[in-house]
VEXDREN-2710 file (C-alpha; in Angstrom, 1 decimal):
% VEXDREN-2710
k/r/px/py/pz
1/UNK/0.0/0.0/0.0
2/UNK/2.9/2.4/1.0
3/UNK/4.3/1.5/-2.3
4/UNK/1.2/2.9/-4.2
5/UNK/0.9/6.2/-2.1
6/UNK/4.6/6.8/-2.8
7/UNK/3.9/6.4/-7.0
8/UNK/1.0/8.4/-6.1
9/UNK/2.1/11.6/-4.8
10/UNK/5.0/11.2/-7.5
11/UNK/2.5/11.7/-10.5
12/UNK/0.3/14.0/-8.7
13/UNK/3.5/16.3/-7.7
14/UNK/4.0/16.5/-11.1
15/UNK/0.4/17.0/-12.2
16/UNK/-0.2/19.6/-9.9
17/UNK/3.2/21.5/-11.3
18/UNK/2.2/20.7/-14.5
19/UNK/-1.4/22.6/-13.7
20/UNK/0.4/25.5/-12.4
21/UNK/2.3/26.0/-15.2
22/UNK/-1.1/26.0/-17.7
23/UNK/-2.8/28.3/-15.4
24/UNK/0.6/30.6/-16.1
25/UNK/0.1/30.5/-19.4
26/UNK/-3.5/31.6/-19.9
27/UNK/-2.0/34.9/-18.3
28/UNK/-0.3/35.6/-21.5
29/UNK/-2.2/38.3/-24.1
30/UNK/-1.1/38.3/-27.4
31/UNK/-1.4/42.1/-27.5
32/UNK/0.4/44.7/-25.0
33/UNK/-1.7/44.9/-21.9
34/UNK/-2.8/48.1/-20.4
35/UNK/-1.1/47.8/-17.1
36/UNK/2.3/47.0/-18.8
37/UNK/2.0/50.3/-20.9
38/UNK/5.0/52.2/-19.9
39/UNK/7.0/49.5/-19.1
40/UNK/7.1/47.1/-21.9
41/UNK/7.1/48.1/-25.5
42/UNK/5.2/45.9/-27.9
43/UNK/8.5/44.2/-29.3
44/UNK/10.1/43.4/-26.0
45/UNK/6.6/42.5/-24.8
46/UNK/5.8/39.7/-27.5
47/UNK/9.7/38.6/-26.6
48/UNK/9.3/38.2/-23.3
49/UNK/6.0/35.9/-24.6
50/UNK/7.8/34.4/-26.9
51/UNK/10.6/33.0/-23.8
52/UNK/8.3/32.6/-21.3
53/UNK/6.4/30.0/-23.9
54/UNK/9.7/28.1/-24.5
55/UNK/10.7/27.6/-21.0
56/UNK/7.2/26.3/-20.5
57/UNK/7.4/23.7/-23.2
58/UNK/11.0/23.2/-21.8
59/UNK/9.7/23.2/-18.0
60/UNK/7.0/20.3/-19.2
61/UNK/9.5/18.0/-21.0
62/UNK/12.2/18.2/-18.4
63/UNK/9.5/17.5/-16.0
64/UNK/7.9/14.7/-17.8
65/UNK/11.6/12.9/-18.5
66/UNK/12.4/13.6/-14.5
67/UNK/8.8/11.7/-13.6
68/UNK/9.8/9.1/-16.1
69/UNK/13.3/8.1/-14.7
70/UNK/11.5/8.2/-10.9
71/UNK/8.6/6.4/-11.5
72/UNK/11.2/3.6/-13.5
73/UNK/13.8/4.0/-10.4
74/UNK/10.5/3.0/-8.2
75/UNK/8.8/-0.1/-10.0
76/UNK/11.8/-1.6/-11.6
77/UNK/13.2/-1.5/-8.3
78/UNK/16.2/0.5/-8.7
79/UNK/16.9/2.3/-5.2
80/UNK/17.2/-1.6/-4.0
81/UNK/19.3/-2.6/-6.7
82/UNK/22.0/0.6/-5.8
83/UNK/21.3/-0.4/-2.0
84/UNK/22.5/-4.0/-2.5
85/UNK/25.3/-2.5/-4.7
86/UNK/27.1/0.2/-2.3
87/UNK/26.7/-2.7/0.2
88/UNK/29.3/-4.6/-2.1
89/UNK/32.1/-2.2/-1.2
90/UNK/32.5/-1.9/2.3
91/UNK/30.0/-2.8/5.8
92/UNK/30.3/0.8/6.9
93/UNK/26.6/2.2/6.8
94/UNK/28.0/5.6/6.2
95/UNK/30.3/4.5/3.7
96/UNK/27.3/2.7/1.8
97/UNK/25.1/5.9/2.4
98/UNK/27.6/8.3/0.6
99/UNK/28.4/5.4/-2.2
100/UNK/24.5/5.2/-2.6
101/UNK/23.5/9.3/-2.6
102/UNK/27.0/9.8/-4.3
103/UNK/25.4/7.5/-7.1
104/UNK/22.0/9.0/-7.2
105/UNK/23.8/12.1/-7.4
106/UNK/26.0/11.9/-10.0
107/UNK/23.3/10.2/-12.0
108/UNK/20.7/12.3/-11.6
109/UNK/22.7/15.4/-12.6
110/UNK/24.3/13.6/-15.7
111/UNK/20.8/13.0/-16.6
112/UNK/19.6/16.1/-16.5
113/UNK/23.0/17.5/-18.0
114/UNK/21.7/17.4/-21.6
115/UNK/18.5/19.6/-20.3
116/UNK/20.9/22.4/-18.3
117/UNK/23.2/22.2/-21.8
118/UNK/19.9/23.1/-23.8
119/UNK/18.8/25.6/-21.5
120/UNK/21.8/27.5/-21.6
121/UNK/23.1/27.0/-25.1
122/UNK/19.5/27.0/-27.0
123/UNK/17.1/28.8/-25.0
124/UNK/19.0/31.8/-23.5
125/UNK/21.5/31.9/-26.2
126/UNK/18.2/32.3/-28.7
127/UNK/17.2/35.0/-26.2
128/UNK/20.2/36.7/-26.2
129/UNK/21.0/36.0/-22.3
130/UNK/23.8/33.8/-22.2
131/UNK/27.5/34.2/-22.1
132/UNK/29.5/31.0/-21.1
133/UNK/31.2/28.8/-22.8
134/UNK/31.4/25.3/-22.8
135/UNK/34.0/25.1/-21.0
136/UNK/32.8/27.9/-18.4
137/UNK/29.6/25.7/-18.4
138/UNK/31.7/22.1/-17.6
139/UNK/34.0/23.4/-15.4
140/UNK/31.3/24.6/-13.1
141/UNK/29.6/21.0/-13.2
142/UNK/33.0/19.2/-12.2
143/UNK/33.3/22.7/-9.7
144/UNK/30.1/21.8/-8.7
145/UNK/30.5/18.3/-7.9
146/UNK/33.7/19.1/-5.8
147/UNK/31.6/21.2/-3.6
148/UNK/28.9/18.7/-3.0
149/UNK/31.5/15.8/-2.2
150/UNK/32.8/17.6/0.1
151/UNK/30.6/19.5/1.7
152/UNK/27.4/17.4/1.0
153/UNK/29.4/14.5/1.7
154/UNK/30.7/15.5/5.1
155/UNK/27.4/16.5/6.6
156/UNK/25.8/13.3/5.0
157/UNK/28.3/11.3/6.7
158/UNK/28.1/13.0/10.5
159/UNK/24.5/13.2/10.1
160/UNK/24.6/9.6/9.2
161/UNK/26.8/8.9/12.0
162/UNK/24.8/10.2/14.6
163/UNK/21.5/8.4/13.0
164/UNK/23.1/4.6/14.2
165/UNK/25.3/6.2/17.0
166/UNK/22.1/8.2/18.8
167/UNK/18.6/6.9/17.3
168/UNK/15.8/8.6/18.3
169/UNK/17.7/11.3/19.3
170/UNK/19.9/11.9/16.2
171/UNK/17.5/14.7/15.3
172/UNK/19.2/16.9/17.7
173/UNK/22.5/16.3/16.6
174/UNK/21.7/16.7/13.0
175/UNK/20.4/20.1/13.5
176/UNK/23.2/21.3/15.5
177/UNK/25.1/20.4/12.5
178/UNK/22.7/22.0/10.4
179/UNK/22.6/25.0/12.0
180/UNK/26.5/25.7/12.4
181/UNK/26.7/24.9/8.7
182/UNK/24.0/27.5/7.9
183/UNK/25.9/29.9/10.1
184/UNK/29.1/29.2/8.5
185/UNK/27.8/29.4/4.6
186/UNK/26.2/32.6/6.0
187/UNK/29.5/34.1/6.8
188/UNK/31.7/33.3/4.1
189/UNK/29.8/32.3/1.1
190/UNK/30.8/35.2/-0.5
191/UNK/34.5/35.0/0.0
192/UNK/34.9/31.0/0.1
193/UNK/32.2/29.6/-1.9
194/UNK/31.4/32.5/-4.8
195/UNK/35.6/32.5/-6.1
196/UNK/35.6/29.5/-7.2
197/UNK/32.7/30.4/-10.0
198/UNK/32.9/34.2/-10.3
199/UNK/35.4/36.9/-9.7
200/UNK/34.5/39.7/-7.4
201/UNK/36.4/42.9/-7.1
202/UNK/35.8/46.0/-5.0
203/UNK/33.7/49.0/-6.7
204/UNK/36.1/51.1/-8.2
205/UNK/33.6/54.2/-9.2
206/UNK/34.9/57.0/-6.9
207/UNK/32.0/59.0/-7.6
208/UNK/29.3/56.2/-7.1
209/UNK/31.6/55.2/-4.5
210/UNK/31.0/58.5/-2.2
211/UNK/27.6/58.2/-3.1
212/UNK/27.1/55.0/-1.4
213/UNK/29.2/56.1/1.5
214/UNK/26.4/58.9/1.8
215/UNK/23.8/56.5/1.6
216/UNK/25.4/54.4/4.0
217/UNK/25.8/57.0/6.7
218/UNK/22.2/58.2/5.9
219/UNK/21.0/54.7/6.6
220/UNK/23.1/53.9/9.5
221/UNK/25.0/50.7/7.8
222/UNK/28.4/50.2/8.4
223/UNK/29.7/49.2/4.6
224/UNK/33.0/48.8/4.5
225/UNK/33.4/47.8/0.6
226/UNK/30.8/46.8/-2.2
227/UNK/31.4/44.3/-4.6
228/UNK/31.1/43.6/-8.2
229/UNK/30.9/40.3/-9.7
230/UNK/31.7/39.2/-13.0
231/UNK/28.5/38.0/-13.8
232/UNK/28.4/38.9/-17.1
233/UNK/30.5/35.8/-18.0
234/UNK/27.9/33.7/-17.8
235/UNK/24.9/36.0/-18.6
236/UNK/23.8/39.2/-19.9
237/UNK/20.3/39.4/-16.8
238/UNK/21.7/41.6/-14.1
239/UNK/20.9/40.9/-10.3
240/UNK/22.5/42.3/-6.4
241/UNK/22.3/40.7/-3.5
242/UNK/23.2/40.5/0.5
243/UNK/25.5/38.3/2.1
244/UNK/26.8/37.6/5.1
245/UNK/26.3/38.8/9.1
246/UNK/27.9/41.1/11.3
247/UNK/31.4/42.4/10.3
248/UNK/31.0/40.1/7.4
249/UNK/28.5/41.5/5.5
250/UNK/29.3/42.9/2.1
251/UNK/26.4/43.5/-1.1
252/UNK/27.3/42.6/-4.2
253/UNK/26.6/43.9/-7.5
254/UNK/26.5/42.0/-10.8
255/UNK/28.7/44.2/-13.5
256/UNK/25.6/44.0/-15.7
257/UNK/23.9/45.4/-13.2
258/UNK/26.2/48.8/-13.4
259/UNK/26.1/48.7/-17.3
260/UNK/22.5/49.4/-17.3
261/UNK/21.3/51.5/-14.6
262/UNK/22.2/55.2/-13.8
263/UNK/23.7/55.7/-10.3
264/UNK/20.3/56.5/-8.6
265/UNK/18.9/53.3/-9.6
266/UNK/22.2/51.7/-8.5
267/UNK/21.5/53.6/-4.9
268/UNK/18.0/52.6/-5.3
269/UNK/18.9/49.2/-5.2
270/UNK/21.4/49.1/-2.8
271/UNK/19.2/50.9/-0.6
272/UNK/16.6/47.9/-1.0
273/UNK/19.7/45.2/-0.3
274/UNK/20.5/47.3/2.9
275/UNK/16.6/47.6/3.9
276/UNK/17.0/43.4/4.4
277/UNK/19.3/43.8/6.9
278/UNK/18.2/46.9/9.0
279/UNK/14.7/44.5/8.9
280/UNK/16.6/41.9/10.6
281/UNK/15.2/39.6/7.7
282/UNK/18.2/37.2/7.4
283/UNK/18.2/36.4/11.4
284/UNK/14.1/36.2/10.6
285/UNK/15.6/34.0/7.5
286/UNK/17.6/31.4/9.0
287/UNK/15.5/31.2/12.5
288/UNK/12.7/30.1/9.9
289/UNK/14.8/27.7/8.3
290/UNK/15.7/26.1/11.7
291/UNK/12.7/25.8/12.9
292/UNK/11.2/24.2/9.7
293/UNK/14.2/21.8/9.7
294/UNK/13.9/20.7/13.2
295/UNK/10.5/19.6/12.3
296/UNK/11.5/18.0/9.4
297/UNK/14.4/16.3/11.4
298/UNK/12.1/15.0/14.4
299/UNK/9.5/13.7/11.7
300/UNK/12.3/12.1/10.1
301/UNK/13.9/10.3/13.5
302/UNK/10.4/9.2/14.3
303/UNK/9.8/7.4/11.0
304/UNK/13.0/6.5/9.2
305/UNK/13.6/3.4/10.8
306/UNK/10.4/2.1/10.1
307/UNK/11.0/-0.8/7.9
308/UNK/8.0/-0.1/5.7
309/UNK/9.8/2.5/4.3
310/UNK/12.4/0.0/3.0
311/UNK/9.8/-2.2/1.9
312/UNK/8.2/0.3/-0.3
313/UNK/11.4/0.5/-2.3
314/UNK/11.9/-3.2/-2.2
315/UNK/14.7/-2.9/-0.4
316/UNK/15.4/-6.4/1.7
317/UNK/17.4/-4.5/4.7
318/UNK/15.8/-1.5/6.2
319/UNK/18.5/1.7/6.6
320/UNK/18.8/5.2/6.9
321/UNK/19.6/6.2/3.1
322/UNK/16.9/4.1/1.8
323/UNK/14.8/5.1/4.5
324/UNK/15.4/8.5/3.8
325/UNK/14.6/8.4/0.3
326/UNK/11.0/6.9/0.9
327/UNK/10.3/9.9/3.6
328/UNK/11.4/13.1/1.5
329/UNK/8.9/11.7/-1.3
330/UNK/6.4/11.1/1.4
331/UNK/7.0/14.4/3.1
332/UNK/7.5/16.3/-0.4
333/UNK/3.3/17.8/0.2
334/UNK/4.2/19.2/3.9
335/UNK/7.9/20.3/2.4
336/UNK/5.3/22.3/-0.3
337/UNK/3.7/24.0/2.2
338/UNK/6.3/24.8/4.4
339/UNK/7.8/26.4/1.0
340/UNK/4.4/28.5/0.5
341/UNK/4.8/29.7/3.8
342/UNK/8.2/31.2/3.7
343/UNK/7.9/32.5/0.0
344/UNK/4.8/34.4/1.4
345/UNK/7.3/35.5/4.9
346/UNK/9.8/36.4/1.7
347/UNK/7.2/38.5/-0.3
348/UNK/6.5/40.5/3.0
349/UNK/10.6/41.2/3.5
350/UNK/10.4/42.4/-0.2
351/UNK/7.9/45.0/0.5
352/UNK/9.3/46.2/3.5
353/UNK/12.9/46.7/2.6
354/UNK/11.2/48.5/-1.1
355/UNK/9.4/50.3/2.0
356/UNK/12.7/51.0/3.4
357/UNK/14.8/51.5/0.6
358/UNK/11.8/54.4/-0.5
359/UNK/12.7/56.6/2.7
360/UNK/16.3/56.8/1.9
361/UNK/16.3/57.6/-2.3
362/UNK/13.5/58.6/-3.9
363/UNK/10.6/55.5/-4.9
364/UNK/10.8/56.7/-8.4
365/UNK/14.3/55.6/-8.5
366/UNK/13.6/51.9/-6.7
367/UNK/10.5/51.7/-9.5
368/UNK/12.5/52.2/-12.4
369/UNK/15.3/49.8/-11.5
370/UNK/12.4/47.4/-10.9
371/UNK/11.0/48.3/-14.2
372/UNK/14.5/48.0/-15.8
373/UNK/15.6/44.7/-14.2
374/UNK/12.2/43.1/-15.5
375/UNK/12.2/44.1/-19.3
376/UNK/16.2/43.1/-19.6
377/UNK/15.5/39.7/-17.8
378/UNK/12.2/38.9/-20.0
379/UNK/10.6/39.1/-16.5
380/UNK/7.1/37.7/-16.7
381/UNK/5.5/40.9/-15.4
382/UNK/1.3/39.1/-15.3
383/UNK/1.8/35.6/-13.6
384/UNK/-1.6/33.7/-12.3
385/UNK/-1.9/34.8/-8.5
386/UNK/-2.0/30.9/-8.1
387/UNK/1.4/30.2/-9.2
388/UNK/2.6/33.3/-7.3
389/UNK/1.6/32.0/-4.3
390/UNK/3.6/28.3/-4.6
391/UNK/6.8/30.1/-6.6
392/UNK/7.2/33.6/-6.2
393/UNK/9.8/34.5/-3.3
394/UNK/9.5/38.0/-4.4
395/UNK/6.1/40.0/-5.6
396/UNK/5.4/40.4/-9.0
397/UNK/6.6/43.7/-10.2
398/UNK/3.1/45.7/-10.7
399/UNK/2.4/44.7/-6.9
400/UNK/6.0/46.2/-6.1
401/UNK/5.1/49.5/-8.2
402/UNK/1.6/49.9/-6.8
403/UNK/3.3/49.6/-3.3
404/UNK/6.0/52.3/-3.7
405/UNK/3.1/54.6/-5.7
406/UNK/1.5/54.4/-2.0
407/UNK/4.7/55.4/-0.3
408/UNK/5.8/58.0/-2.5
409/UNK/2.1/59.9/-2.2
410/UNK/2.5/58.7/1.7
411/UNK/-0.3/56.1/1.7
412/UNK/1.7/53.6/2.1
413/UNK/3.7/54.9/5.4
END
């Protein structure tokens, strides 16, 4: 029975995305809309059509091939065949649980490898987005893998570790781990993790520079340096982001990002970046994160051992890797909704540091970035409120303009 409920929220995972992504589409208008006036021009509009139809026949394929290969990996019985096979290599249960996810790993992502080299090559090279090479695009796979060995590996392995050293309690354990990990990738993500893909360098613009030290005092953010990265190697959409906590914090801008605005959108922007911090919203961030792990994790210690879960897959020895595949497919509808939640906890942050970032530069200044960001990124600017809700970690942009309209005639305050 378990066995038929696990095949059953397979197909109807993908059925329900599948849904989503129609009810998406019948949001596109062949014609300019009225609301998009001003922002879109009739060209750029039908292109932005145009790519948002592509990835959705794109989306549907990739997601049909990915329920394929599952639902064959289920009823031909092949997470008990790779069981039985790491067990041919050592009597270690960790070993075997890194030789079987390192397996599933590797297989899954040279499956899907002809799909990312599509995506990149085809689809945003037709759209004019992408900039990497092949090489560019297979040293960051083998980069990629590196970083998942070593770092997916090692928490794999203690979490595993404390699974058949503690039990029932191994939950605790795990998300100390967890937690110390999330700490650590918060504080040097930027100047461990991003170097080995990107380069970033310190802002050179003395002018822009001073004006960002003005902003900075205005806001009361210690910014010791801004960043630009090199993202323009891999493709022409333009992004900024926050890292880090405490002394380690540091924005970074993407040099595309600089090529198209004009310094008060820059400010605007950076302005928005600094709101998320002064809004506490990565401490609010990672103490969500926790929390929804440490459910997971107690969940998970209370039902892992369970040996229907190895039975399902046809596995003949119950254990924690094979145990833990059967859960995260079982879990995968309350993982959903713990994902509405916190895009909906995101879309809040969104509007309070535009909120923010409004008080310091003028809104008309956060707006047009906004604006700008969207048309060079294709952005689809009328998504069904349906598929905002599951996807969206940030609101659409009309939402985001209506917003800072309110604020900048002080209805919004």
């Amino acid at each position: 029975m378990l066995f038929y409920v696990i095949i059953g929220l397979v197909v109807v995972s993908f059925l329900a995305e599948a849904t989503l992504e129609y009810l998406n589409a019948t949001r596109r208008s062949p014609g300019l809309p009225e609301e998009l006036k001003g922002i879109y021009d009739e060209n750029k509009y039908r292109k932005s059509i145009e790519y948002e139809r592509v990835k959705h026949r794109f989306s549907l394929v990739r997601g049909a091939f990915g329920l394929a290969v599952i639902l064959a990996m289920l009823i031909l019985g092949g997470f008990a065949f790779l069981d039985e096979f790491a067990r041919r290599f050592s009597d270690s249960m960790i070993a075997i649980t890194l030789i079987f996810f390192g397996i599933l790993m590797i297989g899954s992502d040279i499956l899907n490898m002809p799909f990312d080299w599509y995506g990149t090559f085809v689809i945003e090279e037709k759209f004019g987005f992408n900039k990497a090479t092949p090489r560019i695009f297979i040293t960051d796979k083998l980069k990629g893998w590196m970083l998942t060995a070593i770092l997916g590996g090692g928490l794999l392995a203690l979490i595993t570790w404390f699974y058949y050293v503690t039990t029932d309690w191994f939950w605790i354990y795990a998300l100390a781990v967890i937690t110390v990990f999330m700490v650590f990738m918060n504080l040097f993500y930027s100047t461990l993790i991003v170097p080995l893909f990107n380069r970033q360098t310190p802002l050179e613009d003395n002018e822009l520079r001073e004006q960002i030290a003005s902003l900075s005092n205005r806001t009361g953010f210690r910014l010791d340096d801004v960043f630009v990265i090199d993202g323009s190697r891999r493709s022409t959409k333009a992004n900024a982001y926050f890292s880090g906590l405490g002394r380690k914090k540091r924005i970074v801008l993407f040099d595309t990002l600089l090529e198209e605005m004009p310094a008060g959108n820059i400010l605007a922007v950076l302005a928005h970046e600094i709101g998320h911090y002064k809004k506490r919203h990565v401490l609010t961030n990672m103490t969500i994160s926790l929390a929804t792990a440490a459910i997971t994790l107690y969940i998970l210690s209370r039902l892992v051992a369970n040996p229907a879960l190895s039975d399902a897959l046809g596995a003949g020895q119950p254990s924690f890797h094979i145990g833990l595949v059967a859960f995260g497919i079982l879990y995968a509808p309350v993982s959903a909704l713990f994902g509405i939640a916190n895009n909906r906890i995101s879309r809040k942050h969104e509007f309070e540091a535009d909120r923010f970032a409004a008080k310091h530069q003028p809104a008309g200044d956060l707006a047009d970035a906004l604006k700008r960001l969207s048309v060079r990124n294709l952005s689809n600017l009328r998504p069904h409120p349906a598929y905002v809700v599951v996807h969206y970690s940030h609101p659409p942009l009309l939402q985001r303009l209506d917003a800072l309209n309110r604020v900048e005639s002080g209805a919004g305050q």
